[in-house]
Structures are given as C-alpha cells and as structure tokens.
C-alpha positions in Angstrom: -46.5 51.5 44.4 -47.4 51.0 40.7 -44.8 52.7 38.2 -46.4 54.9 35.4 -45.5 52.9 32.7 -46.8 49.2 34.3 -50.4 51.2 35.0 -53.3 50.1 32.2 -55.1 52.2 30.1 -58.8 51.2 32.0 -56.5 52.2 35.7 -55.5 55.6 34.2 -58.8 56.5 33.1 -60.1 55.5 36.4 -58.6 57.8 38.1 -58.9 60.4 36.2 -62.4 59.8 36.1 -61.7 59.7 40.2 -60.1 63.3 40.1 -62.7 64.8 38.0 -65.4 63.6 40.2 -64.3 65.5 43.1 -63.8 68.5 40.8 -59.7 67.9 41.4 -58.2 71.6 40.0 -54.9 71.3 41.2 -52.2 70.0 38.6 -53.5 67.3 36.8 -51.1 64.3 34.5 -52.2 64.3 31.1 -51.8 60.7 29.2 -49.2 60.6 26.6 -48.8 57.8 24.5 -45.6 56.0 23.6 -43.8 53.0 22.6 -43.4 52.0 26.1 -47.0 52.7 27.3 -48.9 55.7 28.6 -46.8 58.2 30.3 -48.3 60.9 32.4 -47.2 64.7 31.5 -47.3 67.1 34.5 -49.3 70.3 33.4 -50.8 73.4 35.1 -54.5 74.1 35.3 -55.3 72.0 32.8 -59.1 72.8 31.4 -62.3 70.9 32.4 -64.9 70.8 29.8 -67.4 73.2 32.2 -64.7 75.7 31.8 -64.3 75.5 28.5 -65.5 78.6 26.3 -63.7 79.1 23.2 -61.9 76.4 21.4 -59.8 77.0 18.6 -59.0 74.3 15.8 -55.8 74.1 13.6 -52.0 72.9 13.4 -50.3 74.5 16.0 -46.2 74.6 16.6 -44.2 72.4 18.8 -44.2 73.4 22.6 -41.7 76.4 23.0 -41.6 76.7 19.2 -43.5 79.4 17.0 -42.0 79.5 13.3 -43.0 76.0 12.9 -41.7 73.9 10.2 -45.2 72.7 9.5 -46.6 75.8 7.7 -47.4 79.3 8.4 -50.7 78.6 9.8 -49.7 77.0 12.7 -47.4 79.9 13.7 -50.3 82.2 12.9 -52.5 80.4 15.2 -49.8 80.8 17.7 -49.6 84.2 17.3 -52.8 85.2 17.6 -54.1 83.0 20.4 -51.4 84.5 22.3 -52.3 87.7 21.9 -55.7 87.7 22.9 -56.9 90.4 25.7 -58.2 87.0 27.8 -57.2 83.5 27.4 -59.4 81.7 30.2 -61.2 79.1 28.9 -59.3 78.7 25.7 -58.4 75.2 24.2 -56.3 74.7 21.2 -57.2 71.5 19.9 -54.1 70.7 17.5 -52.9 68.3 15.0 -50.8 65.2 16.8 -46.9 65.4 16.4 -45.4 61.8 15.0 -48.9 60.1 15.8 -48.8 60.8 19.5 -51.6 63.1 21.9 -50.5 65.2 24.0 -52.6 67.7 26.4 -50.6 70.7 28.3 -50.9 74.1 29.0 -48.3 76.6 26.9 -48.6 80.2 27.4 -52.1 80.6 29.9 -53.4 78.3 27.2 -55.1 74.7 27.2 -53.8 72.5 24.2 -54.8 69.2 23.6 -53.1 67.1 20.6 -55.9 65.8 19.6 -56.3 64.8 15.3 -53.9 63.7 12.4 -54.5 65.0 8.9 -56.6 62.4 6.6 -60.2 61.7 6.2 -60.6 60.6 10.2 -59.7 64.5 11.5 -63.0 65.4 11.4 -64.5 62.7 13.9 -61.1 63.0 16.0 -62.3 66.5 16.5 -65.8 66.1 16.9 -64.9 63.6 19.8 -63.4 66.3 22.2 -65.8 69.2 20.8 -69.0 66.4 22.1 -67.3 65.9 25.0 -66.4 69.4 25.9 -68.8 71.8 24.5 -66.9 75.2 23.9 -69.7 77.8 23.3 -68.0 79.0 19.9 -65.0 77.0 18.3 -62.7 79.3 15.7 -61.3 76.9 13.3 -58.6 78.0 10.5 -59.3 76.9 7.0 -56.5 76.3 4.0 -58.0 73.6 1.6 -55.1 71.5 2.7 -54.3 72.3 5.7 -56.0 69.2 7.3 -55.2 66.6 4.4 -55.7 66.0 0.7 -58.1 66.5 -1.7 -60.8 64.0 0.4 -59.7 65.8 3.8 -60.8 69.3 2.0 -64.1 67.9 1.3 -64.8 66.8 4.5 -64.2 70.4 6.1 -67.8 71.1 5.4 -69.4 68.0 6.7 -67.1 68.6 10.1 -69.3 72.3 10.4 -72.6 70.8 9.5 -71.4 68.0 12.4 -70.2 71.4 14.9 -73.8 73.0 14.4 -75.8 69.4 15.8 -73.5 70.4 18.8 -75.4 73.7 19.0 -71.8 75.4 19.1 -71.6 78.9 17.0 -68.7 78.1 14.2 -66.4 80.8 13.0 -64.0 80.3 10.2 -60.9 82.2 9.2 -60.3 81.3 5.9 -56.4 81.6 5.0 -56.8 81.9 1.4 -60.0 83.2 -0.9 -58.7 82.0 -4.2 -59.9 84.2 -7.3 -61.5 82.0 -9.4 -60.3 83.6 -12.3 -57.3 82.7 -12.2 -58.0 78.8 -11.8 -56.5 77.8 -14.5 -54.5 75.2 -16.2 -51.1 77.3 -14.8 -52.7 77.3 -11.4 -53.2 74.0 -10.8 -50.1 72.9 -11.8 -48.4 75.4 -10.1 -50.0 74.2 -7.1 -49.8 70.2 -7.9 -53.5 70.1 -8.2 -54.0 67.3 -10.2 -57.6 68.0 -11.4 -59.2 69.9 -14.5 -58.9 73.7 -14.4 -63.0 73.6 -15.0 -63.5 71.0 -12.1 -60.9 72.6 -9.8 -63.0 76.0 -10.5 -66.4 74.7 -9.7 -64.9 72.8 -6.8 -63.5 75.3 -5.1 -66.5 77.5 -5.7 -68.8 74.3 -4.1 -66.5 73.9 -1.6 -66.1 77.8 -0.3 -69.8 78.5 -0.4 -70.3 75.1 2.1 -67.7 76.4 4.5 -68.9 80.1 4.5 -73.0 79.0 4.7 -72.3 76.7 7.4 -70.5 79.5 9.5 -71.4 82.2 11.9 -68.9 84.3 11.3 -65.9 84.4 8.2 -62.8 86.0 8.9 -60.4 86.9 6.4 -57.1 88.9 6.3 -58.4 91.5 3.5 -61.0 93.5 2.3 -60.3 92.2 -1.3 -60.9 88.3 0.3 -64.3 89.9 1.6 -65.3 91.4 -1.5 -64.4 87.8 -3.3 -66.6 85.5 -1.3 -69.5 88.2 -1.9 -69.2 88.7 -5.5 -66.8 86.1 -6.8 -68.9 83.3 -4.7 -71.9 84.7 -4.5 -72.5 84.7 -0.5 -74.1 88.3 -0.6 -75.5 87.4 2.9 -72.6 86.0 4.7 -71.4 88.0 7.8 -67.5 88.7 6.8 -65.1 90.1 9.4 -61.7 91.3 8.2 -59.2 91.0 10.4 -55.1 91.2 8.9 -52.6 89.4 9.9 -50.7 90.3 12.9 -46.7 91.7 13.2 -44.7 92.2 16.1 -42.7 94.8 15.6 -39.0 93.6 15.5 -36.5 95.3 18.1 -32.9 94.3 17.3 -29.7 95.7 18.0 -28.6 94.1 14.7 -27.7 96.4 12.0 -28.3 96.3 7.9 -24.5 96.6 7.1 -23.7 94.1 10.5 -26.4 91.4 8.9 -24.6 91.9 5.6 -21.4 91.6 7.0 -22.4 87.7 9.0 -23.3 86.7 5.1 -21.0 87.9 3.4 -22.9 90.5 1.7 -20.9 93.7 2.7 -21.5 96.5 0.0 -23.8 94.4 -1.9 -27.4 95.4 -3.4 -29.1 92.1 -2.0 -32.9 90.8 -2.9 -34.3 88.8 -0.7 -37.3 86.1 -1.5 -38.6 84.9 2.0 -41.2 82.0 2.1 -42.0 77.9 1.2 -41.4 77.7 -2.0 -44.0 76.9 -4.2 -45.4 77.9 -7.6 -47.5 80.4 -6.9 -46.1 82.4 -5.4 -43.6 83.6 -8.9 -40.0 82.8 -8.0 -38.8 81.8 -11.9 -40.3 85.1 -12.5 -37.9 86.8 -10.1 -35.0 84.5 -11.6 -35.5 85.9 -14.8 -35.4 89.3 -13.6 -32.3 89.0 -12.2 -31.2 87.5 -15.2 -31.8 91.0 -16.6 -30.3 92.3 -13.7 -27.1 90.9 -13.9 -26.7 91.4 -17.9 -26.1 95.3 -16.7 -24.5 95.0 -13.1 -23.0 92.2 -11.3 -23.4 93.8 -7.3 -26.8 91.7 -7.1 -27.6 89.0 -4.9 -30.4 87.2 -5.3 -31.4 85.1 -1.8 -34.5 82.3 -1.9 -34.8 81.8 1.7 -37.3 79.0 2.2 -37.9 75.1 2.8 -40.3 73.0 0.5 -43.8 72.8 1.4 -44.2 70.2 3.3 -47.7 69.5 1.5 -46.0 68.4 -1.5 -42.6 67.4 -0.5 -43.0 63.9 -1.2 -44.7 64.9 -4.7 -42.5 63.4 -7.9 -43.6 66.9 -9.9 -42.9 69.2 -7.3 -39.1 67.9 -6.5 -38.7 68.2 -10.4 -40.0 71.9 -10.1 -37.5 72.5 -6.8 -34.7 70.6 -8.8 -35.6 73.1 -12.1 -35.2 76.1 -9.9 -31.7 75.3 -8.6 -30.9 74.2 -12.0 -31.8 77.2 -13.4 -29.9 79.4 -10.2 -26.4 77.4 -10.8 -26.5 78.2 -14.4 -27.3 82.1 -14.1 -24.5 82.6 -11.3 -24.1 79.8 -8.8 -22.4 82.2 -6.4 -24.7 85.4 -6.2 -28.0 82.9 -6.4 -28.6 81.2 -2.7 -30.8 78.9 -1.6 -30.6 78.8 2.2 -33.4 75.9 2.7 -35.4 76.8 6.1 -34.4 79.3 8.2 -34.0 78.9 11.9 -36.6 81.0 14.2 -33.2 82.8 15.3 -31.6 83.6 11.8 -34.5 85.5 10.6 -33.8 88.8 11.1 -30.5 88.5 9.8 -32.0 88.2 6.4 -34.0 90.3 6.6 -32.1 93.5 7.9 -29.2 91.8 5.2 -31.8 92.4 2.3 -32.0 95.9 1.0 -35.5 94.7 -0.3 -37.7 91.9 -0.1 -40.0 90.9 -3.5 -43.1 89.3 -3.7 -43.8 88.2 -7.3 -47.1 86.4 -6.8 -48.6 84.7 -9.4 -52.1 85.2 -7.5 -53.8 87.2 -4.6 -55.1 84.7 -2.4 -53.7 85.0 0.7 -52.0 87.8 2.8 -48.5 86.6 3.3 -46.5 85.3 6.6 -43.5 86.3 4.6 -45.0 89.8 4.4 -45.5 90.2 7.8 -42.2 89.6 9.2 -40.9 92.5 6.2 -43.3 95.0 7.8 -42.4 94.2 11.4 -39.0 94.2 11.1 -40.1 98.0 8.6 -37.8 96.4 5.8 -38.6 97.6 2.2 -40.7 95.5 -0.2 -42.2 95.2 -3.4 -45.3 93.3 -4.7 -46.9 91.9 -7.8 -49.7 93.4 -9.4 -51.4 90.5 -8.7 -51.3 91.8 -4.6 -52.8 94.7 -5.6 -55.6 95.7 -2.9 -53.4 93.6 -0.5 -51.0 96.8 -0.9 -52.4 99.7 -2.0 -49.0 102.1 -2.6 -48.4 101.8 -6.1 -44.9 103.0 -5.7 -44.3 99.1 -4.6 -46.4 97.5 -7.3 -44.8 96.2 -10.5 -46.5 94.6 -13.3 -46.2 90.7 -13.4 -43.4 90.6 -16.2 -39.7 90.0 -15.4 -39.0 93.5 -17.4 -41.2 95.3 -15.3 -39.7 93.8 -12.1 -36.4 94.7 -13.2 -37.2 98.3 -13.6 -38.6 98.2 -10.7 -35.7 96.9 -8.6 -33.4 99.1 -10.2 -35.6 102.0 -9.5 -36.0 101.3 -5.9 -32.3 101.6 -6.0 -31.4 104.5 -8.1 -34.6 106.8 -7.5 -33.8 109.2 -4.7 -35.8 109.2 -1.7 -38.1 106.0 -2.7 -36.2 103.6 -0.3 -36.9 105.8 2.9 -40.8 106.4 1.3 -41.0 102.8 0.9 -40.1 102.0 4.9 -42.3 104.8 5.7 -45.3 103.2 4.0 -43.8 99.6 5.9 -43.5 101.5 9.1 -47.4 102.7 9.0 -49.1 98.8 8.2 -46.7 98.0 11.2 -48.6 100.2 13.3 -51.7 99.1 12.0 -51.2 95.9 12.4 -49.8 95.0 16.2 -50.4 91.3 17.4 -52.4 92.8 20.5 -54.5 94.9 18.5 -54.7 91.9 15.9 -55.8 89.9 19.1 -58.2 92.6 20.7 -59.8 92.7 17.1 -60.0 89.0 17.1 -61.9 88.9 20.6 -64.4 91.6 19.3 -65.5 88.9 17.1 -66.0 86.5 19.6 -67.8 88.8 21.5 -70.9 88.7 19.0 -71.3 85.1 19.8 -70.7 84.6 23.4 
C-alpha cells in the first residue's frame, strides 16, 4: 500500500475528487503541506461547499489557542464565531501559519488555512469563496490586518470581486479612525510613512470603498457609526453596532493572592495591558507616574504587552520600544515593568494584581481587547478623553495631560467610595456585553441576509 508521504499531488486530489463524488461525509484527510510532501490531517465533518452558508474571513489563532500572538483580531474572531447560537455551515477561511494550509474542524467549526498577508490574499480567497459559494461571507477589516499599505488597498477590489460571486458581503470594521486627528503625530505614532494630508484623504477613499461595497457594516460603537455617517459621508450605509464581547472571568484567585505571586503585596499597582504602540499614549502614562512618584513611592507602574507584530521589524518603531524602556530604567527601573507578552494563563493574575487599569489613548478608533478582559474580569479602569462615547461615566474619564491623569489616579485612590462605583459601572458593561449575547446579536445580522 502506498505511504502518505510517497502519494502525488494529481493521486491525492483524485481521490478526493473520488470521495466527493459519492457524497463521502464520513471523516475526511485534509492535505497539509510540508517539507516532506503532503500529509493528510484526520478531521471531523469537514464542510462540502453545498453545505456551506456563512463563511467568515480573518486571521484566526492557532488550533487550541485563543489569545493569539498575532493580534487581537484573530482572538476576536475566535471569540465570536464560537459563540454563535448555530455554527452549521460555518467556514473560517484563515491566514496560513509559517506558509502552510491547513483545513480542520475546531470547536463545531470548518477552518480552512487558506491566504498569506501581501497583495496575493485577495485571489487566495477569492479561490475557495468561487469554489464554495457561502451565501453571505463576514470579513473583519483593520487597514493592515491583511498586509501593507498595497494589501489595504486591495481590500476593496477583494468586495467588488465577492459581489460578481453574487455573495451578500458584511464587514466589521475594527477601527473607524477620526479623521481629525490624522495628523502628522498620528502617523508617526503609527509608522505610517505617508503625508498627514494623503494619509487623510486615503483613508477617507479607502473607508467609503469598503463601506459602499458592503451589505452590511458592523462596528463596536455607536460613536464608529456616527463617524462613517458624518465624518465619511455614507449617510445611506446600513450600520449595525455590535460591541465587543467579554466572558466574564470566574477565578478563585484573589487581588491580594495575585499581588502576592508578583511581588506586589501592599502596593498601589497600575496596570497598562495591550501591544504597544503609539497610539495608544503609554509616554503619557510614564510621565504621570513621574508625577506620581515625586509625592509617593508605593506605585507600580506595569506595561504588560508584546510589540506589534505589524511593525516589529520596523527600524523606527524598535527605536520608539527602545525610548520607552529607556525612559522606564531612568524614572525607577524597579517599580517600572515591562513583562513582554503575557501567556493566555497569566492573565488574570495581572489583572486581579492591578488596583486599576489605564487607558491613555491618544485616539478613539477602536474599542479595546485590552478593555474587555478589565470588564470581564469587573476590574477598575480609567480612560482618556479621547474614549469618550466609548465610556460614557465621566467619573473614569481624565483629560489627555499627564497632570490630569495624575489627579485622576490619585483620586481613584484617595476618594471614598469611587473604587467600588467604578467596578459597579465595570460590572454593568459586563452584563451587557456576554460573548453569547455578543454572538446571538451577531447572528441577528446574518439573519437579514440569509
């Protein structure tokens, strides 16, 4: 009998075209790719393309992983596919892992490995969406989340290519960026290497293409809605909001016990959670705690987070990572950590060690992963102005100045009763916001186009 790895590619597909021709259900061995040849996968009920329904495109976490290393869109995707009311006829069609396909079923789910970011995505996708014609596909949109600058463009011209398929397109867009705030900090916050006036119209161009040639938008807030309307001028587009998910987090860990495991015990501990980029304000929380520690010296400041993986390998952003550390080791090398990424299982620890989370964000244009975990877990937070309409309790808002933020932190801990009013207001987006009523939500959606 032929071994796996001495069959050819023209016998494999052979008989597979054999075992879809008698309408073989049963088990089938999907083809994986590898230095050695194709080796079959074993997988359950894997999908044919007349069973097909919904297929949903975006990065997507390794098998039996879900905080994925390659950005918080993939786990969201996780998330929410997961926690749909019905998942028959659902295929994920995912970004490749180190350049090799993969197709298995994870979850009740069908997910092909299918595309690699670049320019090429787009007919990588198209292949398996001609070949399998789901009646609606729900992609997820960041304007890099599939590539550079050339990959972003060609997001449009993949919809226009969906539509010729006759297939009803919805788009969740991850972040609405306010255009006025494209500006000469912006870009270079975000390694943008284009003119502020350019990177404005662009993403103006670029945003009304995606939303025209979509069914249905989805975004996370209102305030996105009421930006692609007014800011972008899509008066007409159908705009679903839909936030992003929590689970609410059940550990027998205590605050005091997760203090304890980091050396934290009796400590007033801030906690920054999230990839670290420039957006997203962390010098500003550095120089608060500058101010901070000029009056007490029982704060700790923690940046829990990895580099983006978008612009690891970018000469200006490893400059910006290096200035940060720089800047940490010379204000107090001991009660300023970086922790680089956390592990899936070491989450909660910071987050039940931190008497409060901040999010000092340059600018509102995404609801944050970061966020999520802080309200599922009915931790304490505070937020930027610049979130404002994200969060609407002003109690947690602090103008975007490190004096402000200052006052604000020491106010959270000093102002009687604020803490517990705080985890109240966390405790009540937690309950608005469950991952099965995120997915029921979700499937509502759907609904208007099946």
């Amino acid at each position: 009998m032929t071994k796996p790895n001495d069959m050819n590619l023209p016998a494999l597909r052979g008989r597979v075209s054999s075992l879809r021709g008698k309408d073989f259900i049963a088990p089938l061995a999907s083809i994986r790719r590898s230095r050695g040849g194709f080796t079959p996968t074993l997988t359950g009920g894997v999908l044919s393309a007349q069973q097909i329904k919904i297929g949903v495109i975006s990065t997507y976490p390794m098998q039996g992983e879900k905080h994925a290393k390659i950005g918080a869109v993939a786990a969201y995707t996780k998330d929410l596919v997961t926690s749909l009311p019905d998942k028959n006829g659902i295929r994920i069609y995912a970004n490749r892992l180190d350049g090799k396909s993969a197709v298995y079923e994870e979850d009740g789910l069908s997910v092909v490995r299918c595309w690699d970011k670049g320019g090429l995505y787009v007919f990588q996708i198209f292949r398996h969406l001609r070949k399998d014609r789901p009646k609606i596909v729900h992609i997820h949109h960041e304007f890099f989340l599939y590539g550079g600058i050339v990959s972003a463009l060609a997001f449009p011209v993949m919809l226009f290519l969906i539509s010729c398929l006759g297939i009803k397109r919805i788009v969740t867009i991850h972040g609405v960026i306010p255009l006025k705030y494209v500006n000469r900090s912006f870009v270079q916050e975000n390694r943008v290497n284009i003119n502020p006036l350019l990177a404005r119209l662009g993403f103006f161009v670029l945003t009304n293409a995606i939303v025209r040639f979509t069914d249905i938008t989805i975004v996370h807030e209102k305030l996105f809605a009421d930006s692609i309307r007014d800011e972008y001028k899509c008066h007409s587009a159908e705009v679903a909001v839909v936030h992003i998910g929590v689970d609410r987090k059940i550990t027998e860990l205590k605050p005091e016990d997760a203090k304890q495991r980091l050396n934290l015990a009796g400590k007033k501990v801030l906690l920054f959670f999230g990839y670290l980029t420039g957006y997203k304000g962390i010098e500003l929380l550095i120089d608060a705690f500058v101010l901070l520690n000029k009056e007490e010296h029982d704060y700790y400041l923690i940046i829990a987070g990895a580099e983006h993986p978008r612009m690891a390998g970018n000469a200006d952003y490893r400059q910006y990572i290096e200035g940060l550390r720089s800047s940490a080791r010379k204000i107090s090398p001991d009660r300023i950590v970086f922790t680089g990424f956390v592990k899936e299982e070491d989450v909660p620890v910071y987050y039940l060690a931190a008497d409060v989370s901040v999010f000092p964000y340059t600018v509102g244009m995404a609801s944050s992963s970061a966020m999520a975990f802080a309200i599922a877990y009915g931790r304490p937070f505070l937020v930027s102005e610049r979130l404002r309409g994200v969060i609407e309790f002003e109690e947690m808002i602090f103008t975007h100045k490190p004096d402000a933020l200052k006052q604000k932190i020491q106010e959270f801990f000093s102002r009687q009763g604020l803490r517990e009013t705080i985890e109240n207001y966390s405790f009540r987006l937690q309950k608005e916001r469950m991952w099965p009523d995120i997915g029921k939500q979700t499937w509502q959606v759907y609904q208007r186009l099946l």
